[in-house]
Steps between C-alpha positions, in 0.01 A plus 500: 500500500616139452154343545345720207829400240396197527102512424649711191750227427248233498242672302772589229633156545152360433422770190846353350408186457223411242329157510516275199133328450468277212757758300356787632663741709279613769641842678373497894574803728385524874364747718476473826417704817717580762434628888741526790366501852448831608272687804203494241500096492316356766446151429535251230214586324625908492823360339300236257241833379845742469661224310177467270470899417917527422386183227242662368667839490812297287247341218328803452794670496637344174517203685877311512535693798633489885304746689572556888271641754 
């Protein structure tokens, strides 16, 4: 699926590239939660609480994650 290579590209992207603070590299990875509309999602706010369990399901998960519901 084209749309989920390129969360995973992004959050690589993101995890390759280390921030230099006052000589200090700072690693930063993302996680992020994912939904497609489907016949569960009902309105906005069904989308917005799916979208907030896949997040919370990638940081506990190790976090640096893309999770899809």
């Amino acid at each position: 699926m084209a749309v989920k290579d390129n969360f995973e590209t992004i959050r690589k992207a993101v995890a390759s590239l280390p921030i230099d603070y006052n000589g200090h590299q700072i690693e930063v990875t993302i996680s992020t939660g994912v939904v497609l509309k489907n016949d569960s999602i009902h309105s906005v706010d069904d989308l917005i609480k799916q979208s907030d369990l896949a997040l919370y399901d990638a940081k506990n998960g190790g976090r640096n994650k893309v999770i899809w519901r």
